[in-house]
N, C-alpha and C positions, 0 to 999 in steps of 0.2 A: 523482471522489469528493469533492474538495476543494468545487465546484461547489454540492454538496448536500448536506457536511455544515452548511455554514454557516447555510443558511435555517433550517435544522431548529434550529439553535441558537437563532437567531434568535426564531424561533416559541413555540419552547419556555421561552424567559426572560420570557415576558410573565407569566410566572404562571396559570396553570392550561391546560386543553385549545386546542387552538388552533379559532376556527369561519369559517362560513363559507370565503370562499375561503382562508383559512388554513388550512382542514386540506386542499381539496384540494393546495394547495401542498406540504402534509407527505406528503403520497400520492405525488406528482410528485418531488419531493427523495429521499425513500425506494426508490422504481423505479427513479430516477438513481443513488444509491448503489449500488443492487443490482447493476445493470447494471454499473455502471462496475466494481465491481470485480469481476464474474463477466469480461468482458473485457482486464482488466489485471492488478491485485495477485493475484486469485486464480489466474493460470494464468501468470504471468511467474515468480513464485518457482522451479518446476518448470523450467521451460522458459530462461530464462534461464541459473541453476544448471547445466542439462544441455551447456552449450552452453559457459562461460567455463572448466570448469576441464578438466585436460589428462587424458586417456585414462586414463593408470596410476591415478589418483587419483580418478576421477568416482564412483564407485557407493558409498566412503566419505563423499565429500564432499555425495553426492547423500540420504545418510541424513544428513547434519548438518545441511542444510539445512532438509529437512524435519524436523529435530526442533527447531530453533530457531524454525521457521514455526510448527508446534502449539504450543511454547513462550511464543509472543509474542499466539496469537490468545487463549490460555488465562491469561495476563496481561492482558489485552485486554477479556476474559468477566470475570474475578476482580475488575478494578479498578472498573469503570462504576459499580456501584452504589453503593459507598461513595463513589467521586469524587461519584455524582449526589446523592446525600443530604447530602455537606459541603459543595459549595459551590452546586449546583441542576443540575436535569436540563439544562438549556440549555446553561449556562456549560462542565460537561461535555462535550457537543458541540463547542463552544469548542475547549477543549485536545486533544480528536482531532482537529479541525480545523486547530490549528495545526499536528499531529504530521506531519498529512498533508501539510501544505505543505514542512516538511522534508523525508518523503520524496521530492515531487516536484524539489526540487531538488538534494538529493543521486542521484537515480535521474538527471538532468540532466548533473548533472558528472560521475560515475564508472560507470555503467553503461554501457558499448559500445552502439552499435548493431552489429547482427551478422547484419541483414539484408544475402544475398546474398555471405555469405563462408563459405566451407567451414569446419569443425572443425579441419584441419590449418591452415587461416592464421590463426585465431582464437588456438589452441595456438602457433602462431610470432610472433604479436605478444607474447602472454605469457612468451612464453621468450627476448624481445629488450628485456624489462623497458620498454615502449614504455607509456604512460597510457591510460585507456580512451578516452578522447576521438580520441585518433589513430587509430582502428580506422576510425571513421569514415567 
């Protein structure tokens, strides 16, 4: 995602449409986004979530989640266009693009990997107050 919000900033800060091979670049950047996050942010919230917190507690936590997820895309939808109008559609891109590179590096240092480990060692690493990176 990170990949291809940037060009799209890029493009987009020259001031007006982007042509020639610049817009198919914006076609190519936008598929990459799409993709990327039809394969990671959009089905890791869920899936992740189902997976770190412990049995008693998953199906409340599993609704917070998903309401802070709708919360944030709906913040997300609300902001764009007034960010894109005060300071320019590109520049825009910009600052999701930075948001995004936080994420990648907080998704980095505190998210588990939790490939090939059962729900009960997942729940036992958590309940030995051990860091996500030790899961590992």
């Amino acid at each position: 995602m990170v990949a291809a919000v940037f060009p799209m900033g890029l493009l987009l800060s020259t001031g007006g449409q982007p042509v020639g091979p610049g817009k198919w670049l914006m076609v190519v950047s936008t598929s990459l986004f799409i993709s990327a996050f039809a394969l990671g942010l959009g089905a890791v919230a869920g899936l992740m979530a189902s997976e770190i917190y412990p049995q008693k507690v998953r199906g409340p936590a599993m609704g917070l989640v998903m309401l802070s997820n709708w919360l944030f895309q709906i913040i997300g939808g609300f902001t764009f266009l007034p960010m894109a109008q005060a300071i320019g559609i590109g520049q825009a891109f910009f600052v999701y693009g930075v948001i995004s590179v936080g994420g990648v590096v907080f998704g980095f240092l505190y998210l588990p990997e939790t490939r090939g480990k059962t729900l009960e060692e997942i729940e036992a690493h958590w309940e030995k107050g051990l860091p996500p990176w030790k899961l590992r």
